[in-house]
C-alpha distance (Angstrom), angle and dihedral (degrees) to the residues before:
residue distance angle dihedral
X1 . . .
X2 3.65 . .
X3 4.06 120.6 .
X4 3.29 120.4 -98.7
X5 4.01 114.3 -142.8
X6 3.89 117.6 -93.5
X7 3.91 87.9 -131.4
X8 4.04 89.9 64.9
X9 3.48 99.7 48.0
X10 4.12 83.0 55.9
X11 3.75 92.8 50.4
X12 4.39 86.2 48.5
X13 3.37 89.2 46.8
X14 3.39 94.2 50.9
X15 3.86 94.8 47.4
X16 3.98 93.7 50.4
X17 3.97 86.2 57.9
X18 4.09 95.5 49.3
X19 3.81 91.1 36.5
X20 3.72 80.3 54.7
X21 3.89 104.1 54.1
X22 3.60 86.9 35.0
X23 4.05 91.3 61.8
X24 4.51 84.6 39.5
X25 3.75 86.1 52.3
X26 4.38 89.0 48.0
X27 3.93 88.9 50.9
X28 3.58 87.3 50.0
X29 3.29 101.1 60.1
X30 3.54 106.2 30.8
X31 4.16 84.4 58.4
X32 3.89 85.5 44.1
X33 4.14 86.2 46.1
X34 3.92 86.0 47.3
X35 4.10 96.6 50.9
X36 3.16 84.5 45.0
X37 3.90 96.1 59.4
X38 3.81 93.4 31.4
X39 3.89 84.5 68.4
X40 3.27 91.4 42.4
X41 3.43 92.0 61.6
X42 3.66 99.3 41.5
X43 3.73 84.4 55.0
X44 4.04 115.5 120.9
X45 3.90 87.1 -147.8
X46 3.70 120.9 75.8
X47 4.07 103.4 -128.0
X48 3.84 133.4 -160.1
X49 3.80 118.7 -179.0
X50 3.32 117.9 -159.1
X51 4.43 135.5 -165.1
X52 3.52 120.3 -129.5
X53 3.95 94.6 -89.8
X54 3.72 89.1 60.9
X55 4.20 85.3 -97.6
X56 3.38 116.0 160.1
X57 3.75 108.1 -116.1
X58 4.27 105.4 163.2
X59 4.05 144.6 -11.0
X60 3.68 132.0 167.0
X61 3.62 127.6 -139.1
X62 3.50 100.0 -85.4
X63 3.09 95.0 68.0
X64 3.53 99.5 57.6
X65 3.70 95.4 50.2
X66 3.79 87.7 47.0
X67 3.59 90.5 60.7
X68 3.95 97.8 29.4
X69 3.93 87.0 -136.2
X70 3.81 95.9 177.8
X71 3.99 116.5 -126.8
X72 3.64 104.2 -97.1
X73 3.49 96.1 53.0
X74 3.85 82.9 49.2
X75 3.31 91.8 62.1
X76 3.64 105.1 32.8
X77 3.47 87.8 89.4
X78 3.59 89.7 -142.9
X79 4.16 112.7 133.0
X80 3.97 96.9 -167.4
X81 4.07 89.5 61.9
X82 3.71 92.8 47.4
X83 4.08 98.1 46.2
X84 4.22 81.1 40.7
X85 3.82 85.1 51.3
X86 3.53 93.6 46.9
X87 4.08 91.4 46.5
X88 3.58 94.4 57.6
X89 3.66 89.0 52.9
X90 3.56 95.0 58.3
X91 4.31 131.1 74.5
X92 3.63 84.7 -139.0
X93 3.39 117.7 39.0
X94 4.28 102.9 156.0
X95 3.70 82.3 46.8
X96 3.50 89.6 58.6
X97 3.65 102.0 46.5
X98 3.93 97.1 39.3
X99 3.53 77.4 63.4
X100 3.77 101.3 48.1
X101 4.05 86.5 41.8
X102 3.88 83.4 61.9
X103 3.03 106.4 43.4
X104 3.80 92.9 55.2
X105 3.41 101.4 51.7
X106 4.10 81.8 42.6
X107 3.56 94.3 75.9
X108 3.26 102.4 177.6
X109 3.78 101.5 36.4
X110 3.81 125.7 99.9
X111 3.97 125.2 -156.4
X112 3.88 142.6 -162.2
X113 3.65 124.9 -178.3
X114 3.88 139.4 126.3
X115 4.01 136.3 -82.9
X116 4.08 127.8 -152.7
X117 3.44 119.2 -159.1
X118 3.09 133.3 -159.0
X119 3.79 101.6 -109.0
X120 3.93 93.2 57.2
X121 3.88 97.0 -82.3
X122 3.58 129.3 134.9
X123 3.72 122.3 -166.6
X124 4.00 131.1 -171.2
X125 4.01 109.5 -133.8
X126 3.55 117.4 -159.5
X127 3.85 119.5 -171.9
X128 3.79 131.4 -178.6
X129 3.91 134.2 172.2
X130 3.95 121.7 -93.8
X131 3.83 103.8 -141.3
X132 3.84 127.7 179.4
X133 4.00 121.5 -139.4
X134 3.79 89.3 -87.5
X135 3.46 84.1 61.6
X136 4.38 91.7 -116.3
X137 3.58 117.2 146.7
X138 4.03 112.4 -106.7
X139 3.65 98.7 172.2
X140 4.00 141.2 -73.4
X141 3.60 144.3 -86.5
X142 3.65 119.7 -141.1
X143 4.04 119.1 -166.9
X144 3.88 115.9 -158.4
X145 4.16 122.1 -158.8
X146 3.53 127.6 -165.9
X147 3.71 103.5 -127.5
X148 3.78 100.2 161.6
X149 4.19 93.8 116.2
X150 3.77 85.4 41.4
X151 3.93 87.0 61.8
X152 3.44 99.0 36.7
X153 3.60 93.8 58.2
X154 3.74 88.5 51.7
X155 3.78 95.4 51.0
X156 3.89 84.4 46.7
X157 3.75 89.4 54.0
X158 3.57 101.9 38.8
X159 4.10 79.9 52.7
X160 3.66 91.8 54.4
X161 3.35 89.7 41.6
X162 3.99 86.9 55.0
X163 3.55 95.1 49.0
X164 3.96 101.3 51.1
X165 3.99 82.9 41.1
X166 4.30 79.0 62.4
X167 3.45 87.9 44.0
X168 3.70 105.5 54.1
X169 4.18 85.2 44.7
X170 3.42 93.2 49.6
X171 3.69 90.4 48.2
X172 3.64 95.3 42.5
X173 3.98 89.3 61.7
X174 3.92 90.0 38.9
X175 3.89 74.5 57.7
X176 3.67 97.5 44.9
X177 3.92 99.1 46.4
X178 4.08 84.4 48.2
X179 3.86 90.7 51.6
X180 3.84 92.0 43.2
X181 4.52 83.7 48.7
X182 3.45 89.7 51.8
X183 4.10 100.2 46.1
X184 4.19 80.0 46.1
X185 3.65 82.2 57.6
X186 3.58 105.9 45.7
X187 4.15 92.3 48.3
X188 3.80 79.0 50.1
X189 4.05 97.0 50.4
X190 3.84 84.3 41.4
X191 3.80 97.5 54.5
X192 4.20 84.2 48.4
X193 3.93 87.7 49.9
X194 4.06 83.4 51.2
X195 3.68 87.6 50.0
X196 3.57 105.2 48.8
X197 3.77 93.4 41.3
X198 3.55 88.8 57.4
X199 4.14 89.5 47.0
X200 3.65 86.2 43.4
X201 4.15 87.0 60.0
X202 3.50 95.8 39.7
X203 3.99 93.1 57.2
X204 3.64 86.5 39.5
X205 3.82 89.5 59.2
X206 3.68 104.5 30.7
X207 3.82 89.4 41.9
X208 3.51 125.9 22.3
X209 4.02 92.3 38.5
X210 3.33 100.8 67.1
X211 4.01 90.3 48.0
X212 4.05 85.9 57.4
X213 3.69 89.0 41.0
X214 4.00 92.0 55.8
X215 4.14 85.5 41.2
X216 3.56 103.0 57.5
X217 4.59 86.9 46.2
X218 3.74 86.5 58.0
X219 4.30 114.3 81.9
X220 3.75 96.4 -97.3
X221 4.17 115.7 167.0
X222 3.89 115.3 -109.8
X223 3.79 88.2 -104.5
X224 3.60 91.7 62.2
X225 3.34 89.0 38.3
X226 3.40 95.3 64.6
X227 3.87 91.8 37.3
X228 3.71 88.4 59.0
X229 3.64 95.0 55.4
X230 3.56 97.0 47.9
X231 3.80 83.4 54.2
X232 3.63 93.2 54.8
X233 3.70 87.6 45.0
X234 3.72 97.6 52.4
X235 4.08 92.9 50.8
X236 4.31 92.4 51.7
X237 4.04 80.7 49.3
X238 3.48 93.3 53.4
X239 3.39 101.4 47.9
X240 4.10 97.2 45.0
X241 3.46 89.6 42.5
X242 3.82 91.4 -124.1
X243 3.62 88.4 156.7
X244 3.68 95.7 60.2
X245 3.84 108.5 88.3
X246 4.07 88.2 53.7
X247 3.98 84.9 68.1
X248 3.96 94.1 74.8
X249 3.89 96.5 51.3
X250 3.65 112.4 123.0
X251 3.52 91.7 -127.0
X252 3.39 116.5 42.6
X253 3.77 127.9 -128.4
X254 3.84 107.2 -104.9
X255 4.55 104.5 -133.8
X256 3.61 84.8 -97.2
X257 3.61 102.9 54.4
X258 4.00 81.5 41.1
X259 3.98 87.7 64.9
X260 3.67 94.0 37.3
X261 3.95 85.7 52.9
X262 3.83 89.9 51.4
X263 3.66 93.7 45.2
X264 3.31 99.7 48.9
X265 4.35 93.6 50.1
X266 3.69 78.1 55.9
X267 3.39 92.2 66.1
X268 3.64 104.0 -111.6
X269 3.92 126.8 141.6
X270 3.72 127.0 -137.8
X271 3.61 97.9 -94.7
X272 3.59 87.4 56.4
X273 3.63 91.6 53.9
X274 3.27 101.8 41.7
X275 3.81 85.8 53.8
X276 3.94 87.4 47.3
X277 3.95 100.8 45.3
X278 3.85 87.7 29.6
X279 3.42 109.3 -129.8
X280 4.28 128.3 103.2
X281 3.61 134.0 -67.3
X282 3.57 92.3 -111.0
X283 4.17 99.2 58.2
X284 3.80 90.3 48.6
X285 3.74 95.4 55.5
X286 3.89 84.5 41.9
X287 3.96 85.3 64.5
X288 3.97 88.6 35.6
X289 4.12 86.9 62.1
X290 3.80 88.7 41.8
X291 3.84 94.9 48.7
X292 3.96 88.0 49.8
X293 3.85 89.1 49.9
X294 3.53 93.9 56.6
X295 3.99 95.5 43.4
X296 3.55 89.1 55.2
X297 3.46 98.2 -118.4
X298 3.92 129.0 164.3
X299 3.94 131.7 -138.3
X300 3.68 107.8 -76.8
X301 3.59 101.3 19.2
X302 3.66 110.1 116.5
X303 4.00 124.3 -122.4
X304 3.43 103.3 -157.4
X305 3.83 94.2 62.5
X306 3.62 96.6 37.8
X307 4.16 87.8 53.3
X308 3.73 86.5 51.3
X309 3.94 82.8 50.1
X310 3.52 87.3 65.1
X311 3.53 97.0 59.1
């Protein structure tokens, strides 16, 4: 076997090792190259990447089903039939390549906006630059997503939306015309108050007065007397509604203080209604001082005339 010179084996040696990192660095990127496609075929967005001269360089599957680009225009290889396939899928197709002819010679631009097609579809396009580490524009990747339920559910809501919007306005006037009834109404039941009040008086006048008239000519004691005249009082209060304004005090007249109150707007003094409600002097001027307490009223002012105030 003849000898083969040390300085060869070196140089074989030496080949082995950078044959060997050359194969490592081949593994590495074709498993880089196939993550790369794995997750671009997991991807929910269809994606085409293109070179700089409009060149197809790279889609995933999604894509072609999103466009339903048939198989031998797939593999014609030919870019003009598949972007003229993909115009005549689209309602807008100068739209759509005024804004691909931008963006290209845009390089640094990226853009998101929505497609309808023809067939009722609307897909979100997405495109951004593809830039090497000198920064110079090698071409772009555009990602397409089928949005057509996500708009159909907002035209849905934006219909409901519409329709309780109707609702509610027709509701509110439903509301409006009832408010507007009712107001008619109470002017209406007011006016009939007005009306019977004023019957009320006339009867009281035309009818009852004569009765007390006839009364207080017969030989009555001074008891009854005085009970008739409270009686006669009590009725004209009723019917002007004299009594009214004492309703609202903070402290409410007790049912004796009430009589006392009506007595006394009658004119009567204490002796008389003492006599009348028959107790002493003393406790009806005990409810007199209580009754002014509760009216508010100061030392000096007098209560007969602010009772008759009331009226």
């Amino acid at each position: 076997m003849e000898n083969i010179p040390v300085g060869l084996l070196k140089c074989s040696a030496l080949d082995k090792r950078k044959n060997h990192k050359l194969r490592q660095y081949i593994l590495e990127l074709e498993f880089k190259n196939h993550i790369l496609r794995v997750q671009q075929e997991l991807s929910l967005d269809g994606i085409l990447v293109v070179d700089e001269e409009w060149n197809t360089v790279s889609f995933n599957q999604r894509f072609i089903d999103m466009w339903e680009i048939p198989d031998h225009i797939q593999q014609s290889y030919d870019d003009k039939k598949r972007i003229q396939f993909v115009l005549d899928k689209l309602k807008h197709p100068d739209r759509f390549m005024s804004r691909v002819e931008y963006l290209m010679t845009n390089h640094e631009e990226k853009s998101r906006d929505e497609l309808e097609l023809l067939d009722g579809r609307f897909f979100d396009r997405y495109s951004a630059p593809i830039l090497d580490k000198k920064n110079n524009f090698r071409g772009r990747v555009w990602f397409f997503r089928d949005i057509t339920e996500i708009r159909q559910s907002r035209t849905l809501l934006q219909q409901q939306n519409n329709e309780l919007e109707e609702r509610v306005h027709k509701r509110t006037v439903e509301l409006r015309n009832l408010n507007q009834t009712l107001t008619t109404l109470l002017h209406s039941l007011e006016k009939e108050k007005i009306v019977l009040e004023e019957k009320a008086t006339v009867n009281f006048q035309e009818a009852l007065l004569p009765f007390f008239d006839t009364l207080k000519e017969t030989h009555l004691s001074e008891r009854q007397h005085h009970l008739l005249d409270m009686m006669e009082h009590i009725l004209s209060d009723l019917l002007s509604s004299m009594n009214s304004s004492l309703h609202h005090l903070r402290y409410p007249l007790t049912p004796t203080e009430t009589k006392i109150v009506n007595c006394i707007k009658a004119g009567q003094t204490s002796k008389e209604i003492a006599v009348l409600l028959c107790c002493s002097e003393r406790t009806v001027e005990g409810h007199r001082s209580a009754i002014r307490r509760k009216l508010g009223l100061k030392k000096g002012e007098n209560l007969f005339l602010h009772l008759r105030s009331l009226s």
